[in-house]
C-alpha positions in Angstrom: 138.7 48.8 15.9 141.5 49.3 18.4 141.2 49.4 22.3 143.3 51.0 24.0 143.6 50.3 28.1 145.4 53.0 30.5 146.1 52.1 33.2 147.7 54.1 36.6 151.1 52.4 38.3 152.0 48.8 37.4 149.7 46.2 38.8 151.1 44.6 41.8 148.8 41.6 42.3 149.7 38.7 40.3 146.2 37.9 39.8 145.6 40.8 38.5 148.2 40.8 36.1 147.3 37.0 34.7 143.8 38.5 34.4 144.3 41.2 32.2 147.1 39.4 30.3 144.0 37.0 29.6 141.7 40.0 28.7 144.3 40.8 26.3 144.6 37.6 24.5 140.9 37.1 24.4 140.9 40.2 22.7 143.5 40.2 20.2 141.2 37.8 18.2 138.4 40.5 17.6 140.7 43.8 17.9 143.8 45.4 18.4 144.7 46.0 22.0 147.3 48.2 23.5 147.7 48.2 27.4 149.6 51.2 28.6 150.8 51.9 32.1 151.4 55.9 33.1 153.3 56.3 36.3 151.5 58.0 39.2 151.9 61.4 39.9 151.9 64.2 42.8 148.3 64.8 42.3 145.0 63.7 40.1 145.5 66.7 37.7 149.0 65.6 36.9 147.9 61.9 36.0 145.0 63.6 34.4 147.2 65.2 31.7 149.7 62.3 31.3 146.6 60.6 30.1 144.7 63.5 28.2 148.2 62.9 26.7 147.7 58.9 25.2 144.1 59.5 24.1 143.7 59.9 20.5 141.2 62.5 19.4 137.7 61.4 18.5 138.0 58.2 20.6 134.9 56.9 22.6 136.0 56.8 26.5 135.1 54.4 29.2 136.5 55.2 32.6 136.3 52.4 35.0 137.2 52.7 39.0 138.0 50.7 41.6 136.3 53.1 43.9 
């Protein structure tokens, strides 16, 4: 199994970028992990395809927000 993590502009937070650097390496035991960061676009249809884009076909997707 591989999980793959897409994420929207680079984290800016330090604590958020020790956090999932620890999600990874908790990870990495069980699975492969790949974390990949798309850069934000002009609108929500353009990040939409960027991402459309990194998704292999037949994957099961989780969509997580910070709204």
């Amino acid at each position: 199994m591989k999980i793959q993590i897409i994420q929207i502009g680079k984290n800016k937070d330090d604590y958020i970028r020790s956090g999932v650097e620890e999600l990874r390496k908790r990870l990495s035991i069980f699975c492969g992990i790949e974390i990949s960061t798309i850069e934000k676009g002009k609108n929500v249809m353009e990040e939409s395809l960027k991402i459309q884009r990194l998704i292999p076909k037949n994957s099961f997707i989780v969509v997580l927000d910070e709204k």
